[in-house]
C-alpha positions as a Markdown table, in Angstrom:
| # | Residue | x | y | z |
|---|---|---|---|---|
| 1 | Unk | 0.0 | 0.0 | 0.0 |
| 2 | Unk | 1.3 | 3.4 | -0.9 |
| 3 | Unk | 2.3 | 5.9 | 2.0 |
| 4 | Unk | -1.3 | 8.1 | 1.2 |
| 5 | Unk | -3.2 | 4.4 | 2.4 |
| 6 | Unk | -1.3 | 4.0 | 6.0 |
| 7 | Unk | -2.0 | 7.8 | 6.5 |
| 8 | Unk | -5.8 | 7.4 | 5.8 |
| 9 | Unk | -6.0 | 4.3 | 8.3 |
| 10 | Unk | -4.1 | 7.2 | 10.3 |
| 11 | Unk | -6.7 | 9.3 | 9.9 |
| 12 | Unk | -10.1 | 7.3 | 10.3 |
| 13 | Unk | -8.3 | 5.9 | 13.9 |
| 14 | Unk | -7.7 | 8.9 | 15.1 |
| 15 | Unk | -11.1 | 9.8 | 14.2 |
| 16 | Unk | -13.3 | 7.2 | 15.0 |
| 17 | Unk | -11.4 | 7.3 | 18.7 |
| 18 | Unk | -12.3 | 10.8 | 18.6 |
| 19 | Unk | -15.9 | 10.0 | 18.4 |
| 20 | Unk | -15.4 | 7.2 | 20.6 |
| 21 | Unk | -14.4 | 9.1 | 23.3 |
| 22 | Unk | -16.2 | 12.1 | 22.7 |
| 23 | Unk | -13.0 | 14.2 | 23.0 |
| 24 | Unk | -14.7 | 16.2 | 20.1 |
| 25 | Unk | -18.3 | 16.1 | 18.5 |
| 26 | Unk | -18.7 | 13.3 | 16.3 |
| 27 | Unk | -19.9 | 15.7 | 13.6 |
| 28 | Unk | -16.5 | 18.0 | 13.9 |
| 29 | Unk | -14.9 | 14.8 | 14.4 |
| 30 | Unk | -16.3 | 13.2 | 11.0 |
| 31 | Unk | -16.0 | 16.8 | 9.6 |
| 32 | Unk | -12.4 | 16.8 | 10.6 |
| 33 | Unk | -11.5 | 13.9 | 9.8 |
| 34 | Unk | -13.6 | 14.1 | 6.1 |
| 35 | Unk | -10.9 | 17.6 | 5.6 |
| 36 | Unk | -7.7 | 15.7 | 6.6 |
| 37 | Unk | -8.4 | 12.6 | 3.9 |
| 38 | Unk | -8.6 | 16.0 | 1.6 |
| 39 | Unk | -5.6 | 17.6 | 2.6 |
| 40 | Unk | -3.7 | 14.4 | 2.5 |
| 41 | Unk | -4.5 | 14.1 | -0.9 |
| 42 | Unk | -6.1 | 10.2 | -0.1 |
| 43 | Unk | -9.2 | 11.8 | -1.9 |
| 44 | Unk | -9.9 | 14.5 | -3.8 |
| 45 | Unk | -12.7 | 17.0 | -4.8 |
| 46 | Unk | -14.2 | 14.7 | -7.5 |
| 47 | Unk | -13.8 | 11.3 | -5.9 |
| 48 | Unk | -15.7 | 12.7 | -2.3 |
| 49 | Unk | -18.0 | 14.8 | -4.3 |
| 50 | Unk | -19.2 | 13.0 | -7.4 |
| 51 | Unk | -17.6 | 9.4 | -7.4 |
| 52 | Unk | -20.3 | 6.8 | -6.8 |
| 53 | Unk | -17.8 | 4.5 | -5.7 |
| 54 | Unk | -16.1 | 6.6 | -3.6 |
| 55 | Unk | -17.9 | 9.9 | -2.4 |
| 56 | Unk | -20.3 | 11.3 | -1.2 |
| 57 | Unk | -23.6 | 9.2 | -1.1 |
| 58 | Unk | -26.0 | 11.6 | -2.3 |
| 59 | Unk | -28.8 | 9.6 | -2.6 |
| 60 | Unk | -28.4 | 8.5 | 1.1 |
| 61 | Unk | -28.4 | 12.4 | 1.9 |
| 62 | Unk | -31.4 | 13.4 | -0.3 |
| 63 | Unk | -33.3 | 9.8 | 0.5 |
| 64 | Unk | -33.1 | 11.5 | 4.5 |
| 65 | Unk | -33.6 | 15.3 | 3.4 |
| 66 | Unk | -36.9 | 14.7 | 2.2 |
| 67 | Unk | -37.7 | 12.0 | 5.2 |
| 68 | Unk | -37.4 | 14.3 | 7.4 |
| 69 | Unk | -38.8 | 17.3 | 5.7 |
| 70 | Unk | -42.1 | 14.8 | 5.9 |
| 71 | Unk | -41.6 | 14.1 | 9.3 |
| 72 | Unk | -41.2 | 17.8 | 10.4 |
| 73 | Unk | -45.0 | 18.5 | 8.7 |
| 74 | Unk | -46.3 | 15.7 | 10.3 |
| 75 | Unk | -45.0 | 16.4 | 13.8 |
| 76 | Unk | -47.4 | 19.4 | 13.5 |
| 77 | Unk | -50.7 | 17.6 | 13.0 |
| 78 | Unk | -50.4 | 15.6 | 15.8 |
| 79 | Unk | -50.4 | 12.1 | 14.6 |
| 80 | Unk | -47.3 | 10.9 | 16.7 |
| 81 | Unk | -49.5 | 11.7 | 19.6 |
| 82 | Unk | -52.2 | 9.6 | 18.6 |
| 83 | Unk | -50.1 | 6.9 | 17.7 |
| 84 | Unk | -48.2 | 7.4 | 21.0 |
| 85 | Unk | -51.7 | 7.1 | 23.0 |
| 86 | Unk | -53.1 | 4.2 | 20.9 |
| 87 | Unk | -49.8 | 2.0 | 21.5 |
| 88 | Unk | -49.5 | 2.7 | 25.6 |
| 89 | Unk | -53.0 | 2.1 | 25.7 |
| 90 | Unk | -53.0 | -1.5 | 23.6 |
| 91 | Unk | -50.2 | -2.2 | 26.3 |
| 92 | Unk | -52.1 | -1.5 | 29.4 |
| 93 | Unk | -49.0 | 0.9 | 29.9 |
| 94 | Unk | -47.0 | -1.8 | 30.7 |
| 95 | Unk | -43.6 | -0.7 | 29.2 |
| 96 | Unk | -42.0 | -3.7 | 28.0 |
| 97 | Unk | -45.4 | -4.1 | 26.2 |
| 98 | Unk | -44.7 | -0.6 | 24.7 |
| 99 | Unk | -41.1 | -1.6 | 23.7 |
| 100 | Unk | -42.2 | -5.4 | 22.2 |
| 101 | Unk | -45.2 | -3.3 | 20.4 |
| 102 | Unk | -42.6 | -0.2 | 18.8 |
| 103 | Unk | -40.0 | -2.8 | 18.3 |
| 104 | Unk | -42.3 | -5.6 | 16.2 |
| 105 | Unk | -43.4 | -2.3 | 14.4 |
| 106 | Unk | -39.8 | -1.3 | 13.6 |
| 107 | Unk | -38.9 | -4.8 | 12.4 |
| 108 | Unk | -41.8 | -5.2 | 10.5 |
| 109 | Unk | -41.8 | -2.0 | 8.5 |
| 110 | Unk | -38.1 | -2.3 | 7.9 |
| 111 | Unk | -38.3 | -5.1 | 6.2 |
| 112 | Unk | -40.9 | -3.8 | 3.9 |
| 113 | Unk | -39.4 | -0.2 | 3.5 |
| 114 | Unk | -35.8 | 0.9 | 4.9 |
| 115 | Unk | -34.7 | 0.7 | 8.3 |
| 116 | Unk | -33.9 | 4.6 | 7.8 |
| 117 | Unk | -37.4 | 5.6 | 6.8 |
| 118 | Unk | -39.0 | 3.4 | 9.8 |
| 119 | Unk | -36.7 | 4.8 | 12.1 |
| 120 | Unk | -37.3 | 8.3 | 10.9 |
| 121 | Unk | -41.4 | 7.7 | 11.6 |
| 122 | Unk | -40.9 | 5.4 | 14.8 |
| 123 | Unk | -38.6 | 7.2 | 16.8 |
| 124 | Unk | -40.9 | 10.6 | 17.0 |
| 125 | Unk | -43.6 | 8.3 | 18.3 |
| 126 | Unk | -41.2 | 7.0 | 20.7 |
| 127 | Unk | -40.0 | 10.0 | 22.2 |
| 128 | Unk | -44.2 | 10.9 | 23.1 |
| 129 | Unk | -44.9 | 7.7 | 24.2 |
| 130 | Unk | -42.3 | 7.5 | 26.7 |
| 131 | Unk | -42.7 | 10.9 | 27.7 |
| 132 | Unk | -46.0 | 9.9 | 28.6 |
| 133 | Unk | -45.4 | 6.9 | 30.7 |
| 134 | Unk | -42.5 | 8.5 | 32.2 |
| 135 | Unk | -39.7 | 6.0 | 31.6 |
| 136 | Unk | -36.1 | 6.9 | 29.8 |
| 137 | Unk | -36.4 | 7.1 | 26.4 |
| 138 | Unk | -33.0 | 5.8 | 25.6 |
| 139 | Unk | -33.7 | 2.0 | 26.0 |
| 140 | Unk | -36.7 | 2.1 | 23.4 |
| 141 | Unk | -34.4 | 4.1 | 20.8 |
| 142 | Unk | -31.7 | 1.7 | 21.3 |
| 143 | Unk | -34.1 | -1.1 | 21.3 |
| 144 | Unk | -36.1 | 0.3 | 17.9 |
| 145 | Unk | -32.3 | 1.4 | 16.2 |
| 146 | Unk | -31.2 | -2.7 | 16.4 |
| 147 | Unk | -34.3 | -3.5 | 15.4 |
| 148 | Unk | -34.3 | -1.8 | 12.2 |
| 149 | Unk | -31.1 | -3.7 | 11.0 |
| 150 | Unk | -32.4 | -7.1 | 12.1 |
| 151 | Unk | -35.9 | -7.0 | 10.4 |
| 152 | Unk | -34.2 | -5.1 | 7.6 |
| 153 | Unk | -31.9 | -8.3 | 6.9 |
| 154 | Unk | -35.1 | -9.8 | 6.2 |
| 155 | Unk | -35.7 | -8.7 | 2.5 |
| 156 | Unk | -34.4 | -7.5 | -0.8 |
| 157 | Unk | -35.3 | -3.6 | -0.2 |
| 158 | Unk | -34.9 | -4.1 | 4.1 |
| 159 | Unk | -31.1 | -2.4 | 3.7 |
| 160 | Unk | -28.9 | -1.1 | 1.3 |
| 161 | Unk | -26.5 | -3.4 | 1.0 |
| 162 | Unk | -29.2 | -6.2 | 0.0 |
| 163 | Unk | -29.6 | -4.2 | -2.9 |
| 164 | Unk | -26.3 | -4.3 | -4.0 |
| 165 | Unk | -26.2 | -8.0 | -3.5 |
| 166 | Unk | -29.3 | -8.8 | -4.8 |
| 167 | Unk | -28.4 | -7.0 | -7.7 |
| 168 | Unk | -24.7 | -8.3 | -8.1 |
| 169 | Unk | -26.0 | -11.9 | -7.7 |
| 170 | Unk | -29.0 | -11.7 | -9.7 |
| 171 | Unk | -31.3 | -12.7 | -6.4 |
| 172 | Unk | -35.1 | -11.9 | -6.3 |
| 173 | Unk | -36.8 | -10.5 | -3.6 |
| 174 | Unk | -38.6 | -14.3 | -2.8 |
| 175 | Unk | -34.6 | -15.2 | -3.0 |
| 176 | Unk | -33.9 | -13.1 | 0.3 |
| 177 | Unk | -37.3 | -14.4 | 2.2 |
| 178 | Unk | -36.8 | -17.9 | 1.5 |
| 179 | Unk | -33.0 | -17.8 | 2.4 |
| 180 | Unk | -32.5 | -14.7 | 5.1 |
| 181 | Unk | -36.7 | -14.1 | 6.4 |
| 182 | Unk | -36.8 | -17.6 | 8.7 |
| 183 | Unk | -33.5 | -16.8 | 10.7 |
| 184 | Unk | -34.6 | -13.1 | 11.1 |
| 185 | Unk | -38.1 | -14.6 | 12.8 |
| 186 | Unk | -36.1 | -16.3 | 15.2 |
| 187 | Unk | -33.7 | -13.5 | 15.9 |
| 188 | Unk | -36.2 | -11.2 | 16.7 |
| 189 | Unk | -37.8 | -13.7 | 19.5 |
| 190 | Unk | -34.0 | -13.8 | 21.1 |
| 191 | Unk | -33.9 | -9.9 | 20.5 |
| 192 | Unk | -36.6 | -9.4 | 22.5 |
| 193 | Unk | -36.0 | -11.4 | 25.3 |
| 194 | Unk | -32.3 | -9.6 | 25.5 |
| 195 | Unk | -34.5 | -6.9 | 25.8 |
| 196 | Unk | -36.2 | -7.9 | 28.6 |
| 197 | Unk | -32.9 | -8.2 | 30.2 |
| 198 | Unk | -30.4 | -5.8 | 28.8 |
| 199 | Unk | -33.0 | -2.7 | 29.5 |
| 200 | Unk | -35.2 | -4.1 | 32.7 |
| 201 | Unk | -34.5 | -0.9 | 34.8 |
| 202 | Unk | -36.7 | 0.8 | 31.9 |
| 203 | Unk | -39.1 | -1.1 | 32.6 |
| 204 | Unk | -40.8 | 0.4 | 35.8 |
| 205 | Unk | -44.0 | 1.8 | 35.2 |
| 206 | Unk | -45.9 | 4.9 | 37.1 |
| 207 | Unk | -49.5 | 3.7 | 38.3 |
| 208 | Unk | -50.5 | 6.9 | 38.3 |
| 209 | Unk | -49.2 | 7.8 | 34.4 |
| 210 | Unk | -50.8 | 4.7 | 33.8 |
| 211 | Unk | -54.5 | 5.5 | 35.1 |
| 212 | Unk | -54.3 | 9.3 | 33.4 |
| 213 | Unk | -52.9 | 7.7 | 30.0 |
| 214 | Unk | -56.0 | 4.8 | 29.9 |
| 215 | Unk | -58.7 | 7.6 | 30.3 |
| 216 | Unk | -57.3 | 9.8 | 27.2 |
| 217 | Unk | -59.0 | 9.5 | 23.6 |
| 218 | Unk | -56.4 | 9.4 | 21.0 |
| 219 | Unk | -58.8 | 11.8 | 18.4 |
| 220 | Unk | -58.3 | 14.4 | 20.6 |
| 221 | Unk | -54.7 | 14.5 | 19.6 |
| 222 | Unk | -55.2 | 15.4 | 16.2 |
| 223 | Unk | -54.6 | 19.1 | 15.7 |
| 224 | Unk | -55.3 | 19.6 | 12.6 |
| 225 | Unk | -56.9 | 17.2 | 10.2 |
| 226 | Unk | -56.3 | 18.8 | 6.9 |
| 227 | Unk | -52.7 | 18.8 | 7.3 |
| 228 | Unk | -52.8 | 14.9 | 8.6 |
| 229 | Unk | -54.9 | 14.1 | 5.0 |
| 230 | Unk | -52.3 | 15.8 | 2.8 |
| 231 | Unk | -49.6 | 14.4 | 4.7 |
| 232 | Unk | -50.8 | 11.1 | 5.2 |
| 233 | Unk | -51.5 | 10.7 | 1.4 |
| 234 | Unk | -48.1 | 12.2 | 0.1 |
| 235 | Unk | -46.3 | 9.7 | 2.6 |
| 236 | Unk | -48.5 | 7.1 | 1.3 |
| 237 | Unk | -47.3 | 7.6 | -2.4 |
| 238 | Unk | -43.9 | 8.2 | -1.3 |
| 239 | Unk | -44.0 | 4.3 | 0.3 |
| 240 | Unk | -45.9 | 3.0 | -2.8 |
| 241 | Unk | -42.9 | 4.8 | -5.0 |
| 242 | Unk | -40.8 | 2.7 | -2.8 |
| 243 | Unk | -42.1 | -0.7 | -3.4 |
| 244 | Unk | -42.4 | -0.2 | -6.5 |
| 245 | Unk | -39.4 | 0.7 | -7.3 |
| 246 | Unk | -38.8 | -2.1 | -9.5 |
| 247 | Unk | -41.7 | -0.4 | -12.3 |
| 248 | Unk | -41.2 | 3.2 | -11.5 |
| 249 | Unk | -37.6 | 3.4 | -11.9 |
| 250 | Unk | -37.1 | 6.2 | -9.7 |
| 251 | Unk | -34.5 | 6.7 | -6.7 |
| 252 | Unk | -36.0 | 6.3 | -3.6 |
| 253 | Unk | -34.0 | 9.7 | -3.0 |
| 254 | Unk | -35.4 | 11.7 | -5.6 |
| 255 | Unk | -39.2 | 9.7 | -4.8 |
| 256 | Unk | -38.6 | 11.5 | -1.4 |
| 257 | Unk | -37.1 | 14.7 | -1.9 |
| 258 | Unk | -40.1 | 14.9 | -4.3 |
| 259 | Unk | -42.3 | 14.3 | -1.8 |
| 260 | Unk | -40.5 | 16.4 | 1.8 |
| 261 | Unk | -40.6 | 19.5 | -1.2 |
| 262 | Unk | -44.2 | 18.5 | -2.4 |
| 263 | Unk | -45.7 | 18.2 | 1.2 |
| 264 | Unk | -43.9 | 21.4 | 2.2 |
| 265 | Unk | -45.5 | 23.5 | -0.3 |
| 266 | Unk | -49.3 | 22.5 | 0.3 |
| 267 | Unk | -49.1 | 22.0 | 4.1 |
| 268 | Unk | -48.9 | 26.5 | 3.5 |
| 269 | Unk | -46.5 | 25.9 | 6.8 |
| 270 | Unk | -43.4 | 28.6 | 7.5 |
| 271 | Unk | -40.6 | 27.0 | 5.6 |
| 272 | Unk | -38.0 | 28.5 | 7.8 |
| 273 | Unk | -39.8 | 26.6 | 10.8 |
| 274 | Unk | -39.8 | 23.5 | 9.0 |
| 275 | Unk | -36.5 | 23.2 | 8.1 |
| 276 | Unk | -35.4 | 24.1 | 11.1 |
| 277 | Unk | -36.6 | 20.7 | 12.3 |
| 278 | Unk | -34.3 | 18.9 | 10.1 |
| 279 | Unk | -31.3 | 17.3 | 11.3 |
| 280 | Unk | -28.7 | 18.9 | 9.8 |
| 281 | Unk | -25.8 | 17.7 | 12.3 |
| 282 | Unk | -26.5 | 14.3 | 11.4 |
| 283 | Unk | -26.5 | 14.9 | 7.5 |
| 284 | Unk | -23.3 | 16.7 | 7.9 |
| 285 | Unk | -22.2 | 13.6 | 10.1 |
| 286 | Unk | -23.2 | 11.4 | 7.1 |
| 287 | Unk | -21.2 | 13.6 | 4.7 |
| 288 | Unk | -18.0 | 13.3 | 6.7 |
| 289 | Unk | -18.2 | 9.4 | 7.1 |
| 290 | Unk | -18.6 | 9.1 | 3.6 |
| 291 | Unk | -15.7 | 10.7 | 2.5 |
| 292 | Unk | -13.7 | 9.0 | 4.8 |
| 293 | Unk | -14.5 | 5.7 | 3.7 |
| 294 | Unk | -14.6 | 7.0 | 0.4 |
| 295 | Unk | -10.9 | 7.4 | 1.2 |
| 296 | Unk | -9.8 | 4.4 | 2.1 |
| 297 | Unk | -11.6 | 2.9 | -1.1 |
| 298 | Unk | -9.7 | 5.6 | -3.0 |
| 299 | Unk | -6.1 | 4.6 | -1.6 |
| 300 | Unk | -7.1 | 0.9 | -2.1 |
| 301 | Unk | -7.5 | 0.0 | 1.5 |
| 302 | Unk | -10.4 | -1.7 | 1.4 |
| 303 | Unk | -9.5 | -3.7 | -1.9 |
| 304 | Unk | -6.3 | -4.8 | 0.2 |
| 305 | Unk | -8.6 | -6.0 | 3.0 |
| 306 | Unk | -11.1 | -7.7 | 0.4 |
| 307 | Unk | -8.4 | -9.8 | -1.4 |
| 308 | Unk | -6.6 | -10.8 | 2.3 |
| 309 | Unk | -10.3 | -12.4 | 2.9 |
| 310 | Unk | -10.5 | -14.0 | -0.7 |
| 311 | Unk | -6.7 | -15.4 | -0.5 |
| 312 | Unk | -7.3 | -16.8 | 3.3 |
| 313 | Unk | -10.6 | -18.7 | 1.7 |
| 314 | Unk | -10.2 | -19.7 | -1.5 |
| 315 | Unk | -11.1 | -23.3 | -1.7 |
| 316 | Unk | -13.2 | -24.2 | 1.9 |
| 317 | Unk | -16.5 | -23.4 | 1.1 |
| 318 | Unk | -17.4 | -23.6 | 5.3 |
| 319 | Unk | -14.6 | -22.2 | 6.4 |
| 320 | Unk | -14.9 | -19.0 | 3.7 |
| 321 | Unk | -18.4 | -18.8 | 5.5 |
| 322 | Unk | -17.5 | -18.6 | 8.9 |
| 323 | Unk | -15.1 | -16.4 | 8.4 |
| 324 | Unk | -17.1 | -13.8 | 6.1 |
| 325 | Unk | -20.2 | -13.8 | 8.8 |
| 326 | Unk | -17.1 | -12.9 | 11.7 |
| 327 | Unk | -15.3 | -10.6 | 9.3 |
| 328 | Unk | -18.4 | -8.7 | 7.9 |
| 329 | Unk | -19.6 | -8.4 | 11.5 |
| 330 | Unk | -16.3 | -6.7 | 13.0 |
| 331 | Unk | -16.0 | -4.6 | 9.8 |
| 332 | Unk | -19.3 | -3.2 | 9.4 |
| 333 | Unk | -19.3 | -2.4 | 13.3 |
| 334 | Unk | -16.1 | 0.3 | 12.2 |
| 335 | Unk | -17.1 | 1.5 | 8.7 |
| 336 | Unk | -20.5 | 1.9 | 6.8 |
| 337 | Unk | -21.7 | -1.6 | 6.1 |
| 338 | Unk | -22.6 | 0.2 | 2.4 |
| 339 | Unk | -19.4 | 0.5 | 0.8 |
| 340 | Unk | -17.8 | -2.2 | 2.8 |
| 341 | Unk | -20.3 | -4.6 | 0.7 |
| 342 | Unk | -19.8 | -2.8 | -2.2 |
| 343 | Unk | -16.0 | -3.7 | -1.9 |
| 344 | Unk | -16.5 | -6.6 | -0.8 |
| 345 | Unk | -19.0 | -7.8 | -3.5 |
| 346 | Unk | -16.8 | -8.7 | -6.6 |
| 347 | Unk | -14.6 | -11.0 | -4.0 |
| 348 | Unk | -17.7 | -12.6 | -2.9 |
| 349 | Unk | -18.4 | -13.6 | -6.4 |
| 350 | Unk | -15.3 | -14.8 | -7.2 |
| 351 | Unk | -15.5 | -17.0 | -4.0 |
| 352 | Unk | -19.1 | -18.4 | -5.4 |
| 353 | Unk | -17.9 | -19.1 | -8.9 |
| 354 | Unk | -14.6 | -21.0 | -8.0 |
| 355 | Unk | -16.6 | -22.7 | -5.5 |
| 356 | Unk | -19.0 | -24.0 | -8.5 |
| 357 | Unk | -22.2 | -21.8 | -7.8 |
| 358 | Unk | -25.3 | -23.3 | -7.2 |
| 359 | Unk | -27.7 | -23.3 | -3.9 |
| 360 | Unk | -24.7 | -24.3 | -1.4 |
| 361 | Unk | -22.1 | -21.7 | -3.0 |
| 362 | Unk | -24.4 | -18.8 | -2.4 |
| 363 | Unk | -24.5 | -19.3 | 1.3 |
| 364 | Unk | -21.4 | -17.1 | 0.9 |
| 365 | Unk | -23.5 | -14.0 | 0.0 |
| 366 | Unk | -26.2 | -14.6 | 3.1 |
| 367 | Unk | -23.0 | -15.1 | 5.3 |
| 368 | Unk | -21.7 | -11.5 | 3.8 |
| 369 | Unk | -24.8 | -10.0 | 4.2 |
| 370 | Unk | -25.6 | -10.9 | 8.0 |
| 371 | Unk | -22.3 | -10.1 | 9.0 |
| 372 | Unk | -22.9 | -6.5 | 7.4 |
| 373 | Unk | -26.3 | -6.6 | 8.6 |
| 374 | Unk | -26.2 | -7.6 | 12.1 |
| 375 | Unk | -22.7 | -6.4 | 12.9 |
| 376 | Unk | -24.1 | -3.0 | 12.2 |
| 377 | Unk | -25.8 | -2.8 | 15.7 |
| 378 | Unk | -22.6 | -3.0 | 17.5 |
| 379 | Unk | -22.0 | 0.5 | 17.3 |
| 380 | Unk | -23.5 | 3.9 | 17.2 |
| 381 | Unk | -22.1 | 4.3 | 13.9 |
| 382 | Unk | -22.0 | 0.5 | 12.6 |
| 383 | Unk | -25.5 | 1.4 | 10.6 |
| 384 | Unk | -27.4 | 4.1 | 9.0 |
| 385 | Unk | -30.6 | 3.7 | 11.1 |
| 386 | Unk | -27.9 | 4.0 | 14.8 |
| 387 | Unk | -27.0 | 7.5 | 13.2 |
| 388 | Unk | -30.5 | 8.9 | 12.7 |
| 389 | Unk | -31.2 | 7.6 | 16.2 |
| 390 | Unk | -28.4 | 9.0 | 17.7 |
| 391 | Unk | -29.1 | 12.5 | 16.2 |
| 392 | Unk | -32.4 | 12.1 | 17.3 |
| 393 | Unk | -31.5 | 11.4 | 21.1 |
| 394 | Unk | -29.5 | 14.0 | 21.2 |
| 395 | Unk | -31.9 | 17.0 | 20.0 |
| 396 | Unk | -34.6 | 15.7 | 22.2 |
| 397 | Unk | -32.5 | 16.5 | 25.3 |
| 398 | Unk | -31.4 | 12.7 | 25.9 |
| 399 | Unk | -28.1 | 11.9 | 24.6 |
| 400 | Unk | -26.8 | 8.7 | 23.7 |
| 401 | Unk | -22.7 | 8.2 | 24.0 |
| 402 | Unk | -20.6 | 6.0 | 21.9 |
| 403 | Unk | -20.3 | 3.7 | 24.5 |
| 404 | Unk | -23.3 | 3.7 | 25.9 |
| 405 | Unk | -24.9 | 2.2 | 22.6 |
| 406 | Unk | -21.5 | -0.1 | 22.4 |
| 407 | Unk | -22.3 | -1.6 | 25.8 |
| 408 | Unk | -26.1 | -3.1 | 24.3 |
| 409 | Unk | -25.3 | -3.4 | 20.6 |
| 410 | Unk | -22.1 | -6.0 | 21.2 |
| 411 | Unk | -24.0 | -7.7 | 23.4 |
| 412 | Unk | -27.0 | -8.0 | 21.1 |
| 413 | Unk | -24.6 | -8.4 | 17.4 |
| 414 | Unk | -22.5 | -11.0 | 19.5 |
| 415 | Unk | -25.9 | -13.2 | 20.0 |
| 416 | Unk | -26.9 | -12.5 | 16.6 |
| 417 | Unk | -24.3 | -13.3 | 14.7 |
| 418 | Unk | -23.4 | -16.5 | 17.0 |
| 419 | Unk | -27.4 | -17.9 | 16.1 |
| 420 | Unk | -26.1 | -17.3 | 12.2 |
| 421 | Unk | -23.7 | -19.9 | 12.5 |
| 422 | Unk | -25.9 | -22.9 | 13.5 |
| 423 | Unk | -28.6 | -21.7 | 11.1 |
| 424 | Unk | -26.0 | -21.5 | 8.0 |
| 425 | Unk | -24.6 | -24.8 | 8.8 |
| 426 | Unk | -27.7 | -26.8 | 9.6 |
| 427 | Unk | -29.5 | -25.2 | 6.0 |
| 428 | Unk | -26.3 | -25.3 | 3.8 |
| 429 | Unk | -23.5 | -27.7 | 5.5 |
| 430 | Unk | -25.5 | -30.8 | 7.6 |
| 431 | Unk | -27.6 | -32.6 | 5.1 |
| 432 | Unk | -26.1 | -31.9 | 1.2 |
């Protein structure tokens, strides 16, 4: 590797301790650590700005821009109020009810959209919910963020990096819930007894929260039902855009920037206010990452990292598996499991074709893709969806540190990722 490669892994250390620590803030961090790849000349202003390989992800930016520019409108009609109501009352206020209702939700819809956008439409919800009960918020944000990535694993359009495998390997969507959809059922029984144990000191409720919360009517929370129509139907076609995505042929980031810029102009709201809801810091934080990984993709870092994996197991079809799920896992819990499977995808495909394709071959793609997956929860900055939750902690007054969502999500990737194993070998290994 050349000396710009060593200074880049330089650079994203010192960074990524300087988030981990919270010496700095992780969006001067991220910032910081996006100028010094720049400076050091391991990227450049048209590789971070307009490479798709290795830049900036714009459609990751835009896909959140308009997200939340939606969100922010709906905030205002009051339908995260209602939905906070209806949910503590289905659960008798019983918080661990709340948190195994919010995080079935999660799971569920992130499998069917993308754990960003469910998070993005959860978390708000969240926040009211546990305001109302009067238990920390944190555990049910943690609880949702880990959530997203494990019912995302599920399906084809659940997380990005599915996409890239499904289309680099030709798979369908029935391809992902045949292969990945049962494991991802049983993970998310295990996840939520972890739950049960990992937050129980959430779980205390308040009698008297309780009794005011069962006697409220979850109409009278809507403040103003124009607004909810519009905004209801514009998010509506904005999901329908997504699951469609196959027959529209459009981004789901321009599909909802269309749609935040759309709902904006008929909700007759005061822009300024509006945008002021949107969270900038974490875009920001977004932008920096990327160029930092862009840089190491740039210097050939990551290539170097692929091929070690590809020379180490060439030729042992279980062993390559193993060691992909355990590698993918550690990797994606330090770098954006995006264009970690990106890089990683043309190795993965030489493994399958010298390997002689076929049903057994492709376990080597599941075992990439629940490493990336899973091993995203580890830590606050393993997965898309831990960002936006992060960012969203933090404005609402209830900050989560690096290591306070390290101490959960190890815990919960290391079960995980351990239930992968006997699942991969049983299906693929025991009986061909």
């Amino acid at each position: 590797m050349s000396w710009q490669a060593w200074l880049s892994i330089v650079v994203f250390a010192a960074t990524y301790v300087l988030i981990a620590t919270e010496f700095v803030h992780r969006v001067a961090a991220a910032l910081g650590g996006a100028a010094a790849m720049l400076l050091i000349g391991a990227t450049d202003a048209e590789h971070a700005f307009f490479s798709e390989k290795s830049g900036v992800d714009w459609n990751v930016i835009f896909l959140l821009l308009g997200l939340m520019l939606v969100v922010a409108v709906l905030r205002r009609t009051g339908v995260f109020e209602y939905v906070a109501i209806w949910a503590a009352k289905r659960a008798r206020g019983r918080p661990y009810r709340v948190m195994v209702i919010l995080v079935l939700v999660t799971a569920f819809a992130s499998a069917l959209l993308d754990n960003v956008t469910t998070v993005l439409l959860v978390a708000p919800v969240t926040l009211l919910v546990c305001e109302r009960l009067g238990v920390p918020v944190v555990p049910f944000l943690l609880a949702e963020a880990m959530a997203s990535n494990i019912g995302g694993t599920a399906t084809l359009v659940g997380d990005p990096p599915n996409i890239i495998v499904a289309s680099r390997a030709g798979f369908s969507f029935n391809d992902f819930l045949v292969n990945l959809a049962p494991l991802v059922v049983i993970l998310l029984v295990v996840f939520l007894g972890l739950c049960r144990v990992l937050f129980r000191d959430a779980f205390r409720a308040d009698t008297d929260r309780t009794a005011d919360i069962m006697v409220l009517r979850e109409r009278d929370a809507i403040r103003d039902m124009r607004l909810l129509v519009i905004s209801l139907s514009v998010l509506a076609a904005i999901l329908a855009a997504f699951l469609l995505h196959s027959w529209v042929h459009l981004e789901p980031s321009v599909v909802a920037l269309v749609g935040g810029l759309l709902l904006l102009g008929l909700s007759r709201l005061e822009t300024g206010e509006v945008v002021q809801d949107v969270e900038w810091p974490t875009l920001a934080f977004f932008a920096g990452l990327f160029v930092m990984i862009g840089a190491l993709i740039n210097t050939g870092v990551m290539e170097t990292v692929a091929h070690a994996a590809q020379r180490a197991a060439e030729g042992r079809l279980l062993g390559a598996t193993m060691m992909l799920l355990g590698g993918s896992a550690v990797l994606s819990a330090v770098v954006d499991n995006i264009p970690y499977v990106a890089s990683m995808s043309p190795i993965v495909a030489a493994l399958v074709a010298s390997a002689g394709g076929g049903q057994q071959a492709n376990v080597l793609w599941w075992a990439l893709l629940l490493g990336a997956d899973l091993g995203g929860n580890a830590t606050a900055i393993g997965a898309s969806a831990n960002v936006i939750v992060v960012g969203l902690a933090e404005r609402n007054g209830t900050p989560i540190s690096f290591w306070q969502f390290m101490r959960y999500g190890v815990v919960v990737t290391v079960v995980t990722v351990a239930l992968c194993v006997p699942y991969l070998w049983l299906r693929y290994f025991a009986f061909t």
